[in-house]
C-alpha positions as CSV (number, residue, x, y, z in Angstrom):
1,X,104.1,143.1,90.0
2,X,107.2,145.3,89.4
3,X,108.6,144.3,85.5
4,X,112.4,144.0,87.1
5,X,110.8,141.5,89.0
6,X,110.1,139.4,86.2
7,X,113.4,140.1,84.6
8,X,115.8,136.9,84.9
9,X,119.1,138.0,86.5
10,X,122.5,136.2,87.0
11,X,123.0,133.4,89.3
12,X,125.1,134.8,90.6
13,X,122.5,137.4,92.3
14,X,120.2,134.4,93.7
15,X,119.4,135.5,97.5
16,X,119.1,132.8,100.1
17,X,116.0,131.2,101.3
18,X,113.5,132.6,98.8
19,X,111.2,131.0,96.4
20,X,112.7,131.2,92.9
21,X,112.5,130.0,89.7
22,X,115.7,128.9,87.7
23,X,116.7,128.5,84.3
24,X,119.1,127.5,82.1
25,X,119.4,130.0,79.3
26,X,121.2,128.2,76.4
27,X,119.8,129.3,73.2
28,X,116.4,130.0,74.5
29,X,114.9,129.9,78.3
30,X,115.0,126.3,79.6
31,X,113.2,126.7,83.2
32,X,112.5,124.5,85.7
33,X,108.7,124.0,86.6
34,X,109.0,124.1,90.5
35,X,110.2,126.3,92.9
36,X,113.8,126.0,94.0
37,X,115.5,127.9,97.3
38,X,119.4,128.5,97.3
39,X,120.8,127.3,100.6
40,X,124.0,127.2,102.4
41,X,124.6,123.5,101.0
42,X,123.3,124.6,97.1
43,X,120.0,124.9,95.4
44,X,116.7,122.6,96.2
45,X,113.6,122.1,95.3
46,X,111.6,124.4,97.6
47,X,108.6,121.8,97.9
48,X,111.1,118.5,98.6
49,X,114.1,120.0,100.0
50,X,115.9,117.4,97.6
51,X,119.1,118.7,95.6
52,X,118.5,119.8,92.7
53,X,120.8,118.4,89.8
54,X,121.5,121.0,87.3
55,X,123.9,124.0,87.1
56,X,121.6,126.9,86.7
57,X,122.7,130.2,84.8
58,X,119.4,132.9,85.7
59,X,116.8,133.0,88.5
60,X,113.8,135.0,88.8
61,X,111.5,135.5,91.4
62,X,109.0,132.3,91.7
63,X,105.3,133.7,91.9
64,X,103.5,133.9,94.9
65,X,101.6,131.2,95.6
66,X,97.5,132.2,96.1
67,X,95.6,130.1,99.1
68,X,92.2,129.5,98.4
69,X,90.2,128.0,101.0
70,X,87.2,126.3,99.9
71,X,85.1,126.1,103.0
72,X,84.7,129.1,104.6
């Protein structure tokens, strides 16, 4: 993967409709451990679709999630 991909950027950046992971970056890297997606209506946890209740300051790119399929 590209090392600006894996860089946190500003909030501000976030595109729409992508998996991403946030943080909080207050003295040290405080990240959320799921996925979120930035919609229209705010930011949601890409798995639930529930709001998600905090006031994120970075995102970067959530990792692309591998398939495996056990039976052939």
């Amino acid at each position: 993967m590209d090392d600006n991909l894996k860089m946190w950027k500003e909030i501000s950046t976030a595109p729409y409709e992508r998996d991403l992971e946030l943080a909080v970056i207050d003295r040290g890297v405080h990240a959320l451990v799921f996925p979120c997606v930035r919609t229209k209506e705010g930011w949601r946890n890409a798995e639930t679709m529930k709001p998600v209740e905090v006031a994120p300051t970075h995102w970067q790119y959530w990792p692309q999630r591998t398939h495996f399929n056990c039976c052939g």
